[in-house]
N, C-alpha and C positions, 0 to 999 in steps of 0.2 A: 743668572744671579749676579748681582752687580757685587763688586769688592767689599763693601759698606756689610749689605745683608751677612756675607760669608763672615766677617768679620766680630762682628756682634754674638754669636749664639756661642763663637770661643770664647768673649770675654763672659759669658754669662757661665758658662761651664768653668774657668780655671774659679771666680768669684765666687761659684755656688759649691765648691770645693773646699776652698779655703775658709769659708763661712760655715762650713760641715766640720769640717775639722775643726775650727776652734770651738765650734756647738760641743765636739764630743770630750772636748780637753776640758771644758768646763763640765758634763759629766762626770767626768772621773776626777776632777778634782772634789765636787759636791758629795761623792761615794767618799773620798777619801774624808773628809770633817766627819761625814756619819758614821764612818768607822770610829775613828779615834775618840768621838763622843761617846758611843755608846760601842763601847769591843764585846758585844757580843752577837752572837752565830758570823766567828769570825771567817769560817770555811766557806760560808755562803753570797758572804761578800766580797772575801778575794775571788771568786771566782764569779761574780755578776764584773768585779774591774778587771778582771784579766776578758772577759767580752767586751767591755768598753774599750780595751786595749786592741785588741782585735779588732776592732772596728775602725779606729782609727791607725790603724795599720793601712785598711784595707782601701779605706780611701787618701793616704801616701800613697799607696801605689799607685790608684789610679790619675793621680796628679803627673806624677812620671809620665803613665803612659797617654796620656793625653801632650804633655810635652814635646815626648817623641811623634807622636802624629799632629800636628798643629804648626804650621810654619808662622804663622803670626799670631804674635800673645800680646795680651793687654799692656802687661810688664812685658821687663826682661824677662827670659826664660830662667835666667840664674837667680834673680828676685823670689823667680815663683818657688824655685827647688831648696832657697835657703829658707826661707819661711816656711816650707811644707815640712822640713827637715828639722829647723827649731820648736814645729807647734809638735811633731810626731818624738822629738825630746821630752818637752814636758810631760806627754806624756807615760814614756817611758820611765819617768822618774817615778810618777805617781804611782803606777803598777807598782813599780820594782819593790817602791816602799812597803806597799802594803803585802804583798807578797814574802817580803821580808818577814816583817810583822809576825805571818803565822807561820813560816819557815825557821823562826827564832826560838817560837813559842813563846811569846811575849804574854804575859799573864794581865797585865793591865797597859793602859796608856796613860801617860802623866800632864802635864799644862804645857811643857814645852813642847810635847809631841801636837798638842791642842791649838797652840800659837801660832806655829808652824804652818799646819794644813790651814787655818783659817788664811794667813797669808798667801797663800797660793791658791785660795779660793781668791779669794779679791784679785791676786795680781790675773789668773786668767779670765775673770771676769773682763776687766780694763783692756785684754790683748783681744778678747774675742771684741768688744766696742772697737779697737783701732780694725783691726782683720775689716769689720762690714764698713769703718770709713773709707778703706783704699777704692771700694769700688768705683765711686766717682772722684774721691780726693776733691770734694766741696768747700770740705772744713780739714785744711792742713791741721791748724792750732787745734784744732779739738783731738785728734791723732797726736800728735804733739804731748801734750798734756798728760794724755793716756799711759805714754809712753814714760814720758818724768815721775808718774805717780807709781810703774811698776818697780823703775829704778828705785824711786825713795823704798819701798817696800821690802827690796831686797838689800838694802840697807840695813831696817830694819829686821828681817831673818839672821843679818852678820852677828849682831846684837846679841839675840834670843839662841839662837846657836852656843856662841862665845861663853853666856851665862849658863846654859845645859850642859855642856862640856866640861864649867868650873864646878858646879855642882858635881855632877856625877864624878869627879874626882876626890872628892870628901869619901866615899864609900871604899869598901875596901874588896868587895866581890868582884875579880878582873872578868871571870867571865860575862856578866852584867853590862861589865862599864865597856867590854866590847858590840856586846847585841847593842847595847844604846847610844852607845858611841854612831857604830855605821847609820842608824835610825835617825837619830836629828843630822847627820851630816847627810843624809840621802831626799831628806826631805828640804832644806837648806838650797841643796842643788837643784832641784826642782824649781826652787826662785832664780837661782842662777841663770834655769833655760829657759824663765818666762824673763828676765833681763835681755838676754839674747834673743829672742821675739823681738822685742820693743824697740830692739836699736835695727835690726832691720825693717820693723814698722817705720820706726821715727823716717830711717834711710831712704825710703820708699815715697812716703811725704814729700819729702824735701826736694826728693828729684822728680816726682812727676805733676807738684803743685805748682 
């Protein structure tokens, strides 16, 4: 088997990983909008996203251990373990969130809780598009772009945050304003670690186009 052949079925394996994973972070972002949309049988769908979290657990790990046995990688090896590490953030955020949710007992969901998830549906939508461009890195700018559009996004989360935060302090219920307090700032974050995606997407671009 010549170096060429050996070589190729690893880049299809770290690529068809990291295209799994970001497949499952946009899962469990799409669970978390149908949450927040319609909060009800909320037991049964934190626990459909705590499986979706599981799963992309499960395929972090095996990115690892494929690293450890694989002497030559498409990427760097540290490329692959930051982005396998940023995409298994996000969605640790989105669990957490919703987990939260019925751990607070949260009786309803409101527009900034609504605003929120929908942003982070779009921004991992945009990460999962750059994730399948690295594979050949054809189209830098189109990666590029991807990446700019999750930035501006989380931009706009600072915003919507900012404005839920002044609101909920008009009311006078502390324990309230703490349950919703941690809830738009944990969802908030969640843009933050699809921001942190992006710029090791954009990173990735840049140095292998």
């Amino acid at each position: 088997m010549g170096i060429k052949e050996w070589v190729v079925p690893q880049d299809r394996i770290f690529f068809d990983l990291l295209e799994k994973q970001a497949e499952t972070v946009v899962k469990g972002a799409d669970l978390l909008v149908e949450l927040v949309e319609d909060y009800t049988n909320v037991k049964e769908k934190v626990q459909l996203m705590k499986d979706i979290e599981h799963e992309g657990d499960e395929i972090t790990h095996e990115i690892y251990e494929q690293l450890n046995r694989t002497f030559i990688t498409p990427l760097e090896p540290e490329e692959i373990s930051r982005l396998a590490s940023a995409l298994d953030d996000i969605l640790d955020y989105i669990d957490g969130t919703a987990q939260q949710m019925h751990s607070y007992c949260i009786k309803e969901t409101d527009d900034a809780m609504i605003e929120l998830a929908k942003l982070i549906q779009v921004s991992v939508v945009e990460v999962e598009g750059a994730v399948k461009g690295i594979r050949t890195i054809k189209d830098p700018k189109n990666i590029e772009e991807r990446c700019i559009e999750v930035n501006r996004l989380e931009n706009i989360a600072d915003g919507v945050l900012g404005r839920a935060i002044r609101n909920l302090f008009t009311t006078s219920d502390a324990i309230t304003i703490i349950k919703l307090k941690d809830i738009y700032e944990n969802l908030e974050l969640a843009t933050d670690k699809c921001e942190d995606a992006a710029n090791i997407l954009s990173d990735i671009a840049i140095r292998h186009s």
